[in-house]
ROFIDREN-224863 format. One record per residue: residue in three letters; z, x, y of N, C-alpha, C, O in turn. Coordinates in steps of 0.2 Angstrom, whole numbers, plus 5000, padded with zeros to 4 digits. Atoms other than C-alpha are relative to their C-alpha. Layout:
<nodes>
alaZXYZXYZXYZXY ...
</nodes>
This chain:
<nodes>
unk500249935002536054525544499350004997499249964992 unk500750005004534254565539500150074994500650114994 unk500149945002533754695526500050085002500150134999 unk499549934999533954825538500350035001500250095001 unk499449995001535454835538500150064995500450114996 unk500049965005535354915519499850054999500050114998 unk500749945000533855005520500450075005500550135003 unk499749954995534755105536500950034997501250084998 unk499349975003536455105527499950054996500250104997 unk500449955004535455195511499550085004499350145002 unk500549924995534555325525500850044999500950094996 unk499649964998536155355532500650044993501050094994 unk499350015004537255355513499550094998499950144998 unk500149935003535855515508499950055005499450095003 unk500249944995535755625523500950045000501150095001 unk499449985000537555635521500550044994500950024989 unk499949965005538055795512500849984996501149944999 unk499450005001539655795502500550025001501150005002 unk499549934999540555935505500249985011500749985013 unk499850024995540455875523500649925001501149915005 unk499750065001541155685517500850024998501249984999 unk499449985000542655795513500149994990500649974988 unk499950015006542355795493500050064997499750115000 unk500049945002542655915481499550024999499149984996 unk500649975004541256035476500150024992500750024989 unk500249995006540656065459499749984997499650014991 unk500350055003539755925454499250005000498950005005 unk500849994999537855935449499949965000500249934996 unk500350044997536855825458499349974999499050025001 unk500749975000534955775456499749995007499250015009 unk500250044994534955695474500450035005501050045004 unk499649994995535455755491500549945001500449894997 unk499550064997536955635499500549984995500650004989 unk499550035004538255525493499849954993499249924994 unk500050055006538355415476500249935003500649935008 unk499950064998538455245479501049985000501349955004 unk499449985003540255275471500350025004501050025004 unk499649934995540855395482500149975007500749975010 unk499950034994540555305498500249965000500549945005 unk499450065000541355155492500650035000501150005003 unk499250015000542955235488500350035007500850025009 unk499549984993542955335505500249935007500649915011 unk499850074995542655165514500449954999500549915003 unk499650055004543755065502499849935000500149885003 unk500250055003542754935496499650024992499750084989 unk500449995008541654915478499450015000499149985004 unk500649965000540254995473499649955000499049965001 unk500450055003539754815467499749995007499149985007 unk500050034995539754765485499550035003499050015004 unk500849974998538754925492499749984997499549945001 unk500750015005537454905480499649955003499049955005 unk500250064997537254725487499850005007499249985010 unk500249994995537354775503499350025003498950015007 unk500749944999536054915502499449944998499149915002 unk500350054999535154785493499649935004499249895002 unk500150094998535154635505500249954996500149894998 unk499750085003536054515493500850005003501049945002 unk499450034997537754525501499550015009499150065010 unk500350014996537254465519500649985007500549955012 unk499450044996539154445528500350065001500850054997 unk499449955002540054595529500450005006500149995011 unk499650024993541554575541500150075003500050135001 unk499949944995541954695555500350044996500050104994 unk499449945004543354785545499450044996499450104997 unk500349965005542054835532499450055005499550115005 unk500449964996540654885544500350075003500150135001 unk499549954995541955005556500150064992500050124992 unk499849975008542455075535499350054999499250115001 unk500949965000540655125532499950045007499950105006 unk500049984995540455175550500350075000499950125001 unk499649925001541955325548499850024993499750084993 unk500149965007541555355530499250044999499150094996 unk500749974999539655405534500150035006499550045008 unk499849964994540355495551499450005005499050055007 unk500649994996539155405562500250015006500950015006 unk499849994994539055445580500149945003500049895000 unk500050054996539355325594499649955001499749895001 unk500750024998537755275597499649964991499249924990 unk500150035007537555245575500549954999500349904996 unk499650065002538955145574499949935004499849875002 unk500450074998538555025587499349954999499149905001 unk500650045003536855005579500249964994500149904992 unk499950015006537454985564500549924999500549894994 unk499650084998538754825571499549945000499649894998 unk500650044998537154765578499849964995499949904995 unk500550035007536254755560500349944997500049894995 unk499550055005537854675553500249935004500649895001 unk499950034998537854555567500649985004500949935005 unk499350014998539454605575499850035005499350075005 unk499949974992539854655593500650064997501150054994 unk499649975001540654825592500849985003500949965009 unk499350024997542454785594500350055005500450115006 unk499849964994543254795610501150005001501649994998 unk499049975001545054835614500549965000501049985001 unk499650055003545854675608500250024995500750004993 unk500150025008545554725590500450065001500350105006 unk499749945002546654865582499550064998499150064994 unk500749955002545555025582500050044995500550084995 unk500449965006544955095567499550064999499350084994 unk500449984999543855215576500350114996500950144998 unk500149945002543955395568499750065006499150075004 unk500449954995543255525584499950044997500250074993 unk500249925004542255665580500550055002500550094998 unk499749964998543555765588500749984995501150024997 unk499550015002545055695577499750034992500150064988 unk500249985006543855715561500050084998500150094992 unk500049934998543655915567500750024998500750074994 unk499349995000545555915566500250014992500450064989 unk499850005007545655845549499450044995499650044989 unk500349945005544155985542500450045001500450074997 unk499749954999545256095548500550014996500850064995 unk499249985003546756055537499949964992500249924989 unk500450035005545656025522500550014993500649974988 unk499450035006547056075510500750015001501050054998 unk499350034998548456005518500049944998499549914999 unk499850075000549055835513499949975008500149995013 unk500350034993548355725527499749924998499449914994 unk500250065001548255545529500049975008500449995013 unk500250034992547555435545500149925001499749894998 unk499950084998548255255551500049975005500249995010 unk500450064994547755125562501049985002501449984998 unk499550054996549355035574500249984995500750004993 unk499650045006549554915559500150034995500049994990 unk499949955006549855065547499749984993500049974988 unk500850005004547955025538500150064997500350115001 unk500349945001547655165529499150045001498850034996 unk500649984999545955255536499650034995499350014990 unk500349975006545555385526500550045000501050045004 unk499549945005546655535516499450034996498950014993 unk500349945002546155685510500150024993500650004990 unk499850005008546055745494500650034997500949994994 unk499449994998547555845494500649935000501049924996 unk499650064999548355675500500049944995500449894993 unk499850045006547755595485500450044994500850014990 unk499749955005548355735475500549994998500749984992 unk499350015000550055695480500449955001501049965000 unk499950065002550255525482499649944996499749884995 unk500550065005548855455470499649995003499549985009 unk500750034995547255405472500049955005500349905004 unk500050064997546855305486499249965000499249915003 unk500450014998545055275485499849944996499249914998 unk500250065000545155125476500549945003500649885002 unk499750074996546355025488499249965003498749995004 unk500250024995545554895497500449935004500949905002 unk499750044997545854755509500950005002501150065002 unk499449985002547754745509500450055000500950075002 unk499649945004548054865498500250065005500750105004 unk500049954995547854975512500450035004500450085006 unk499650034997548954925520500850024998501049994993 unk499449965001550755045520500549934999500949924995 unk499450034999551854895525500049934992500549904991 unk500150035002550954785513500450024990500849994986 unk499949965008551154905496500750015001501050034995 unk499249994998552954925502500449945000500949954997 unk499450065000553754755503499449954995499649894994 unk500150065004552354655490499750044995499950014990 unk500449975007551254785479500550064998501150054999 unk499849965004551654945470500250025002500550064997 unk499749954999552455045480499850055001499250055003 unk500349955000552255215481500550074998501150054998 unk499749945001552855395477500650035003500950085001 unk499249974996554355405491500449974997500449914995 unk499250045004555955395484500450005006500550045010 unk499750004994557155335498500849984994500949964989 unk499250005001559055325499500049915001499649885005 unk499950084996559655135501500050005007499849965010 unk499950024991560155185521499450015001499149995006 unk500649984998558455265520499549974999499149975004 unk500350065000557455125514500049955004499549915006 unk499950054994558255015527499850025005499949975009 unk500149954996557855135541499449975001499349925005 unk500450004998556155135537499749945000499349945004 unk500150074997555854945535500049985006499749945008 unk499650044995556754915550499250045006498950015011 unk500549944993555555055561499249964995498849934998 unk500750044998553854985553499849965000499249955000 unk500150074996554054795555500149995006500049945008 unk499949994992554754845572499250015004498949985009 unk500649984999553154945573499449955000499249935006 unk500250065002552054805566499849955007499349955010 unk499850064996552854675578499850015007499549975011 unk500450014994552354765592499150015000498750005004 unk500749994998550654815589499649934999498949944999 unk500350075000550354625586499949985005499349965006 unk500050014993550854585604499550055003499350035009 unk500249964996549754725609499349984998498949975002 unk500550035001548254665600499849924995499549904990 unk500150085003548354475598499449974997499549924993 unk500550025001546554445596499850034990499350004988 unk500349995006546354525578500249964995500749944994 unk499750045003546254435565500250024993500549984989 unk499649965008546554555548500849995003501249955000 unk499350024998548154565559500449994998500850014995 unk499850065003548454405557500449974995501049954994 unk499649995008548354395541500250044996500250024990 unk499549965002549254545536500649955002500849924997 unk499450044999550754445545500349964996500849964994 unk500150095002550354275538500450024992500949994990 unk500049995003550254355522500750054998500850044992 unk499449975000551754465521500549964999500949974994 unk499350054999552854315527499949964996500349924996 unk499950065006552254215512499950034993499550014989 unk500049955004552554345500500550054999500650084994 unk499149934998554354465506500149945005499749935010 unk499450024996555654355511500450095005500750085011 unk499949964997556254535516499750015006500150015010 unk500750014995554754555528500349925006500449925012 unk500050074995555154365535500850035004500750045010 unk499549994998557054435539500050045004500350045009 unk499949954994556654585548499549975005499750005010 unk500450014996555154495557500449985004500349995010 unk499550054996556554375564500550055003500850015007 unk499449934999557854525567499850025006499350045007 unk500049954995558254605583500150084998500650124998 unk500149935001557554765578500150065004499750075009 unk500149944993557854935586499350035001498750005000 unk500749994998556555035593499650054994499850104991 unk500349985006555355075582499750095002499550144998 unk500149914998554955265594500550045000500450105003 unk499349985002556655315590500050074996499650084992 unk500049955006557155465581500049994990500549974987 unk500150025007556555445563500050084996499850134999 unk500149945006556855585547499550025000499149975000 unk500849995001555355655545500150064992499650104991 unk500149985006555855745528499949944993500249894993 unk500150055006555155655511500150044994500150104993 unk499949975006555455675495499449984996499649924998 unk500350005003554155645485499850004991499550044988 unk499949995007554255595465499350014997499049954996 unk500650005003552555675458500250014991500650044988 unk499850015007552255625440499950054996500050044990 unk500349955003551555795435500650075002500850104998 unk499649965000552755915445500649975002500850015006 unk499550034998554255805449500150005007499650015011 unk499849994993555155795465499950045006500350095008 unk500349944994554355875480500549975007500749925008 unk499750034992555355865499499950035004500250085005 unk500649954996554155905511500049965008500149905007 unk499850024992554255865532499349995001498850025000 unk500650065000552955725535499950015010500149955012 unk500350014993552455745555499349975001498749994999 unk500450074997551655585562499750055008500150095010 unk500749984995550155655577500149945001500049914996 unk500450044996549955505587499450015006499650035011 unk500350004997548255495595500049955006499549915005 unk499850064995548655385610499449985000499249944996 unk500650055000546955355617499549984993498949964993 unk500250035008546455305599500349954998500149904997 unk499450045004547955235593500050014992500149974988 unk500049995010547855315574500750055001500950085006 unk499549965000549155405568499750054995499250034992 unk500049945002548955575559500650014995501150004998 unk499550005003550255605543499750054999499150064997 unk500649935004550055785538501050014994501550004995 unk499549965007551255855522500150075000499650105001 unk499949925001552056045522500650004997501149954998 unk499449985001553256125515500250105003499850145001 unk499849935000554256295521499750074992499950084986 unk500249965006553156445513500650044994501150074995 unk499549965006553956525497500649954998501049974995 unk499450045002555156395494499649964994499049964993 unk500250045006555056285477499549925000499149904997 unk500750055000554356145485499450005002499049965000 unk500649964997552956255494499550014990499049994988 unk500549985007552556305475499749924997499249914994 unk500050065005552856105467499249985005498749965002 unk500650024997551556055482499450034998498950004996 unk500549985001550356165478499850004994499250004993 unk500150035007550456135460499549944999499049934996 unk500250095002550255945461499050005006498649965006 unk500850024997548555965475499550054994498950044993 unk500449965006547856095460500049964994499549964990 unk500150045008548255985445499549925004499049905001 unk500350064997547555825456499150005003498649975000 unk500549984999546155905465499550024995498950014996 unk500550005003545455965448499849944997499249944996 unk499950065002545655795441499449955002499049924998 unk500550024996544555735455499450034998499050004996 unk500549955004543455855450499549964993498949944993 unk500150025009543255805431499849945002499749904997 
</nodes>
């Protein structure tokens, strides 16, 4: 990777309005574009690292991070393949689990700007979520590598804000290491993949028992009601409908609740006290 790389990362970090990056307004600015800070938490990596990059003193960045950068500055087609070039990588071809954002899925997600909305790759990566979706499951902007990763924060890290029943906790293990397992077989060539796998099974013996399990079928009828323990408005129970983009392969999670009911009010609480928060 040369210093073009930087120099074009830095073009493309300030042509890039905010308000279009999907962030909130109100912030006085002396500079058009994104802050160094800002594009790192949408691409989920460290500002330490932009800065390097932009710089020229980080000189390796792996595919995952380019493709990160790539949808978080909402390059076109034709920019993100340059942008592979710089970093020395081939855009990836359909072995690798796609990561790709289309401008026509991101249209979708301005559209439902404060709806809770969260976007995930096959191996239920987390892409991006919206502010809203941090509102109400917590910030996501500074996961990285891993962290990102639903199956990962579920059987080894922190967890998360869904409160499940014991049958309901085993359900939903069972349905996305099933999940998982196939889209391993489906793209063998990846190597984050990999090691998510590798990684999992050396870290949740839970994880190694269902990997080895004749699991049911993971496109089966699943609950799609959540309950939600928010630490500011308490318990929310709001109907989670999964969008599968086939020719993509992301999935789509959006959050709603039935108008006028208490959880419609508790949601709309928690993206107003979260959202300002973001704000400040």
């Amino acid at each position: 990777m040369t210093s073009e790389f930087g120099r074009t990362l830095r073009r493309w970090r300030d042509r890039l309005e905010p308000a279009t990056a999907g962030l909130p307004a109100g912030q006085r600015r002396r500079a058009a574009g994104l802050r160094r800070e800002e594009l790192a938490g949408i691409a989920g990596i460290s500002a330490d690292y932009l800065t390097r990059l932009e710089q020229g003193r980080a000189t390796s960045p792996s595919a995952q991070v380019v493709e990160a950068l790539a949808r978080a500055l909402r390059l076109s087609d034709a920019e993100r393949d340059l942008l592979f070039s710089l970093a020395g990588h081939a855009t990836p071809g359909r072995d690798v689990v796609p990561a790709r954002i289309t401008r026509s899925v991101q249209r979708l997600l301005d559209r439902l700007e404060h709806t809770p909305v969260a976007v995930f790759d096959a191996a239920l990566t987390l892409l991006v979520a919206n502010a809203p979706y941090d509102a109400l499951m917590g910030d996501t902007t500074a996961w990285q590598g891993l962290e990102r990763n639903a199956l990962w924060r579920h059987f080894v890290g922190p967890g998360g804000r869904v409160v499940y029943s014991v049958d309901g906790e085993a359900a939903f293990e069972e349905m996305v290491v099933a999940a998982l397992r196939m889209t391993a077989s489906r793209y063998p060539a990846d190597r984050f993949l990999r090691h998510l796998v590798e990684q999992l099974a050396a870290h949740s013996p839970r994880f190694v028992e269902l990997w080895d399990a004749d699991l049911p079928d993971p496109t089966g009828e699943q609950s799609k009601r959540k309950t939600i323990d928010h630490p500011a408005v308490g318990p929310v129970t709001l109907d989670c409908d999964t969008l599968v983009v086939a020719t993509d392969d992301v999935r789509i999670m959006v959050y709603t609740a039935d108008p006028g009911t208490e959880d419609a009010e508790r949601l709309e609480l928690a993206i107003v006290l979260g959202t300002q928060a973001l704000v400040e």
